[in-house]
N, C-alpha and C positions, 0 to 999 in steps of 0.2 A: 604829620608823617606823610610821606609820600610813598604813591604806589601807583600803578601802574596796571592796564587791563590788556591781557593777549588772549591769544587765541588756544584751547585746552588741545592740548596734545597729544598721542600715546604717550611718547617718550617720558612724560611726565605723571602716569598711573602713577606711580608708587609711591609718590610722595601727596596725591590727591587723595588714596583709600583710609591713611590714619586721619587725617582731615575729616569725613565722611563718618568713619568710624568714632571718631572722639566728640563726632555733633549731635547730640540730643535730638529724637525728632528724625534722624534718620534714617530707612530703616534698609539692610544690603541686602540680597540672594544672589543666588546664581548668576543672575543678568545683568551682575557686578563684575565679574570674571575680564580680566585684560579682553580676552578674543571678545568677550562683548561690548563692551564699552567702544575697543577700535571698527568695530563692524555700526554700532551706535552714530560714532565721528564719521565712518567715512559716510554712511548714507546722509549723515545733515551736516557736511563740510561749512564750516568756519560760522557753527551757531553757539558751540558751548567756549564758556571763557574760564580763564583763574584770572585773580590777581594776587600780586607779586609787590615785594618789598624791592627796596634801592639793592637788597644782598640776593634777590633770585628767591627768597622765598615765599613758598604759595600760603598768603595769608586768607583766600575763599576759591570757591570754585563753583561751576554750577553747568548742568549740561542742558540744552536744548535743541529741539527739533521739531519737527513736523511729520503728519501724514499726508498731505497735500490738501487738507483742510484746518485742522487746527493744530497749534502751536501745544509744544506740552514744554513745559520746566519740570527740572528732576535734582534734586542733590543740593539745593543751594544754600551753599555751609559759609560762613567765614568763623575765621579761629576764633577764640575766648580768647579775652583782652584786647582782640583787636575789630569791636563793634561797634554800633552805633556809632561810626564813622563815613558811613553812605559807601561802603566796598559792596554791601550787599544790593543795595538800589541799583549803583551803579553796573553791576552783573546782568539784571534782571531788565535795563534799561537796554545793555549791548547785544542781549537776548530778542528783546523785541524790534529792535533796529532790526535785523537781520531776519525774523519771521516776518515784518511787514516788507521788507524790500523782497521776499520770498513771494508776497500777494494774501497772505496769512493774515487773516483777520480778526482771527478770535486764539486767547492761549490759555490753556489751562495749565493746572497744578495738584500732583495727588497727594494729600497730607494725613497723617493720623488726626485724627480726633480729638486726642487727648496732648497735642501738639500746639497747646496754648500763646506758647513765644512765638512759634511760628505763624499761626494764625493771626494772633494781635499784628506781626511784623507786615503781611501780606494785605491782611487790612488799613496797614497806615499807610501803602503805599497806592492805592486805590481801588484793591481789588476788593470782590465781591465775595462773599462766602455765601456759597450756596447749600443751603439746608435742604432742599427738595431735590437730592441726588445720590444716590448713593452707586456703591461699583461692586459687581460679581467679579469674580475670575476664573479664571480655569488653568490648572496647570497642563499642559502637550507632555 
C-alpha cells in the first residue's frame, strides 16, 4: 500500500480526533479543543504530520513540537488494520527531522503505564523507557 506523509493541518482536525479517539492508549482533554491544537500548530509550525492514503485518507497522525529545549511527541495513532507497516516510524522519524533541524536534542513522549502496545512499539524503535521519572500536573 502506498501512503504518503504531510504536513498536519487545522483544516484537517476533524477527521484526526475520531483517529485519536478510536486509539487505545490515547488519552484527550481540553487541550484537544480545535483552538488548541491550531494554537499547538501555529507555535511549532511544520513539526506535526498525518499520513494519507492514494484516496486522501488520514491513515495516522501525530503531533510534535518543542519548548526550545526539548522535543515532545503527542497523539501518535495510526488506524487498526492499517499497522505494522512502518506509517508509524516513519511519523516519528519526520518528527525528529524537524526537532533536530530546530537544534533540539533530546524528545520525549508521555504515555500511560499501562499502554503496553505502545510502550513495546516505542521501545522497538530505539527509545528508552524510563522508570526513574514520573510527572505531577496541575490544572490553571
Amino acid at each position: 500500500m502506498g501512503f504518503t506523509i504531510s504536513p498536519f493541518t487545522i483544516d484537517r482536525y476533524e477527521d484526526d480526533i475520531p483517529l485519536w479517539k478510536e486509539t487505545e492508549g490515547i488519552g484527550l482533554s481540553d487541550a484537544d479543543s480545535k483552538d488548541s491544537i491550531r494554537f499547538y500548530l501555529e507555535r511549532n509550525p511544520n513539526m506535526s504530520f498525518v499520513v494519507k492514503d492514494k484516496e486522501d485518507t488520514i491513515l495516522g497522525a501525530v503531533l510534535c513540537g518543542h519548548d526550545g529545549r526539548r522535543g515532545y511527541i503527542h497523539h501518535l495513532a495510526v488506524r487498526q488494520g492499517f499497522r505494522r507497516q512502518g506509517m508509524g516510524r516513519k511519523l516519528v522519524q519526520e518528527c525528529l527531522s524537524q526537532l533536530q533541524a530546530a537544534g533540539i536534542q533530546k524528545c520525549h513522549i508521555f504515555i500511560f503505564h499501562n499502554n503496553l502496545n505502545g510502550i513495546n512499539f516505542w521501545k522497538s524503535i530505539g527509545w528508552t523507557y524510563r522508570e526513574d521519572l514520573q510527572i505531577i500536573s496541575r490544572t490553571l
